[in-house]
C-alpha positions as CSV (number, residue, x, y, z in Angstrom):
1,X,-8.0,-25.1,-55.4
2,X,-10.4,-24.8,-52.6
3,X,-13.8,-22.7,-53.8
4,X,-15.2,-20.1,-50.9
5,X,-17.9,-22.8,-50.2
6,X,-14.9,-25.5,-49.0
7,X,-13.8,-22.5,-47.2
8,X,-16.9,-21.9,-45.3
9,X,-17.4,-25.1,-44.7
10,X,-13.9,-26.1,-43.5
11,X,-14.2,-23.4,-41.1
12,X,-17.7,-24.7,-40.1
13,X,-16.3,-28.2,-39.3
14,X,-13.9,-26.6,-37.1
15,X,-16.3,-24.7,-35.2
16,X,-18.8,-27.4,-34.7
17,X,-16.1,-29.4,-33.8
18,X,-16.8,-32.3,-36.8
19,X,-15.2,-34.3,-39.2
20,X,-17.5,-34.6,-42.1
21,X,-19.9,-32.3,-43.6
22,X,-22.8,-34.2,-43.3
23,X,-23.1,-33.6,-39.6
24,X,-22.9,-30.3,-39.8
25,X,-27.2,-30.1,-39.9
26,X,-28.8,-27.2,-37.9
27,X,-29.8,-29.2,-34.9
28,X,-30.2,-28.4,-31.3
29,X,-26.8,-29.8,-30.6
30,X,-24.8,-27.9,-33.1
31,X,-26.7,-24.7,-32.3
32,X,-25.8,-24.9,-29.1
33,X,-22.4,-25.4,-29.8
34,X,-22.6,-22.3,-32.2
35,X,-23.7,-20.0,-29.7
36,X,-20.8,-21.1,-28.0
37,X,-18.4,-20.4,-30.0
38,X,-19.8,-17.2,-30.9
39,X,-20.5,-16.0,-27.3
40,X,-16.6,-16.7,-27.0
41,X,-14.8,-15.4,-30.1
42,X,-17.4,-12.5,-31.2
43,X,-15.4,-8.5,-30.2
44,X,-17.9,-6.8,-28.5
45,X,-19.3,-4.0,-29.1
46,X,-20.2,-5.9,-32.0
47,X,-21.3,-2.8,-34.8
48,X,-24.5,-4.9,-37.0
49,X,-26.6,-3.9,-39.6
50,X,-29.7,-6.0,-41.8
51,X,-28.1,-8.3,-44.1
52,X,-31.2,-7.2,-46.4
53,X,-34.5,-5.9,-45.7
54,X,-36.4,-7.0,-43.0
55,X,-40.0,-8.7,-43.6
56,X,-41.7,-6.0,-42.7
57,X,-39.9,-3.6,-44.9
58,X,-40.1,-5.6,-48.3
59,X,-43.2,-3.6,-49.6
60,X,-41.4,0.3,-49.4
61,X,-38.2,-1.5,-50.3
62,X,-40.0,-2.6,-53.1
63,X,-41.5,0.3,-54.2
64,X,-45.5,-0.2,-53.4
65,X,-45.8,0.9,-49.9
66,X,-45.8,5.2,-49.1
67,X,-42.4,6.5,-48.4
68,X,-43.8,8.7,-45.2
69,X,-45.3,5.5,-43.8
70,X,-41.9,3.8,-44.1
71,X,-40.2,6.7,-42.4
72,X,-42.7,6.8,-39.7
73,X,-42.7,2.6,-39.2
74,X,-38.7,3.1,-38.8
75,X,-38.7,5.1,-35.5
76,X,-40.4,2.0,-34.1
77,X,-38.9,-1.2,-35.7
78,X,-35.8,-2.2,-36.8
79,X,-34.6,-1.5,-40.4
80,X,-31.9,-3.1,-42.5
81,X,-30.7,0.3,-43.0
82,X,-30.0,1.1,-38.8
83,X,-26.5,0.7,-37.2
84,X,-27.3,-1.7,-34.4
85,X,-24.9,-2.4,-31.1
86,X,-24.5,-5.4,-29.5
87,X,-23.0,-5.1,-26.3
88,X,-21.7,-8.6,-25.2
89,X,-22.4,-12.1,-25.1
90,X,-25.2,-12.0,-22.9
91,X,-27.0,-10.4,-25.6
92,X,-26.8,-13.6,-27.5
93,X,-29.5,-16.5,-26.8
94,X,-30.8,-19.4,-28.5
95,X,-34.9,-19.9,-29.3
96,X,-37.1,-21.6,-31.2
97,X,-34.4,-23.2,-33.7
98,X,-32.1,-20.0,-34.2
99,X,-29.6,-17.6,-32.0
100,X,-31.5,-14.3,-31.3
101,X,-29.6,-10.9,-30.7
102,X,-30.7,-8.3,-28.3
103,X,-29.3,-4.9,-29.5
104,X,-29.0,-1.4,-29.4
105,X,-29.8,0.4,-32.5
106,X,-27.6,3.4,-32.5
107,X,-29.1,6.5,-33.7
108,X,-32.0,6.3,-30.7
109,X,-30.7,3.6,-28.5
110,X,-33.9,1.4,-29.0
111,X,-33.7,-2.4,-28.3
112,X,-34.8,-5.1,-30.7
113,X,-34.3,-8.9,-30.7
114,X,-33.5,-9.8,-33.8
115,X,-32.3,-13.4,-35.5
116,X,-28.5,-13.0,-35.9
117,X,-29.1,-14.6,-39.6
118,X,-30.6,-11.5,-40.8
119,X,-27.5,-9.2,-39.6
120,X,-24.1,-9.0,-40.8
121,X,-21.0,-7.3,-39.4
122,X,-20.4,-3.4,-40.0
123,X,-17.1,-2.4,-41.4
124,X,-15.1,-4.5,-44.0
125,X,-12.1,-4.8,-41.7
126,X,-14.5,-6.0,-38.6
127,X,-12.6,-9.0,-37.1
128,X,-17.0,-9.9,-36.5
129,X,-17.2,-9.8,-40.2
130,X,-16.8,-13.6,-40.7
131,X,-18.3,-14.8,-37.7
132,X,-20.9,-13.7,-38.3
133,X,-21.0,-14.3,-42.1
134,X,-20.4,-18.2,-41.4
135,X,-23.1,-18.3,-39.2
136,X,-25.6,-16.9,-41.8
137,X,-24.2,-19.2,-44.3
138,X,-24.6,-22.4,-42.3
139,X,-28.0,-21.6,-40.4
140,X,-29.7,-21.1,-44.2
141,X,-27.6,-23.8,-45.8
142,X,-27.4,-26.7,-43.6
143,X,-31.0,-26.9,-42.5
């Protein structure tokens, strides 16, 4: 019986277009096929929030930074806990080693760029769900 890692990376072969595992690496060639592939089967709007908290959040996550300064820093950065919107596949863009998302948050309609590692799909039942998902899963796993 085939584990959700066979899964995953069955469906990553696929995508990259390869036959064994061990060229599935995070390379310039493979991201540029990912982004791709994402740019053509991603539903947009595509509803995102933070996988987990961002970098700069880990300190009020965590319980030793002042609540009221974490409320404040939110209205100008991006938290895990915002609804973000991103609009289409021009949004999507390769840099420095990863795929970058330009988005909407929401609640104020504020832009970020953010890495699409950091971001999952919103809704359960979002046909972006495991897109987006794999894509975390491969950029931190096959580095």
């Amino acid at each position: 019986m085939a584990t959700r890692y066979d899964r995953i990376e069955q469906r990553l072969l696929a995508i990259l277009g390869k036959q064994d595992a061990d060229d599935l690496f995070r390379g310039a060639a493979n991201l540029k096929r990912y982004l791709k592939y994402l740019k053509e089967n991603l539903a947009f709007p595509c509803l995102l929030t933070g996988m987990e908290d961002f970098p700069w959040e880990e300190r009020y996550v965590f319980g030793y930074g002042d609540k009221r300064e974490y409320e404040e820093l939110k209205k100008t950065n991006p938290s895990y806990t915002d609804t973000f919107s991103l609009h289409g596949s021009e949004n999507l863009a390769l840099e420095a080693g990863r795929i970058y998302t330009t988005v909407e948050r929401v609640s104020d309609k504020k832009w970020f760029v953010l890495p699409l590692e950091d971001l999952e799909a919103k809704g359960r039942k979002s046909p972006n769900r495991q897109l987006v998902e794999d894509y975390a899963s491969w950029f931190v796993n096959y580095q």
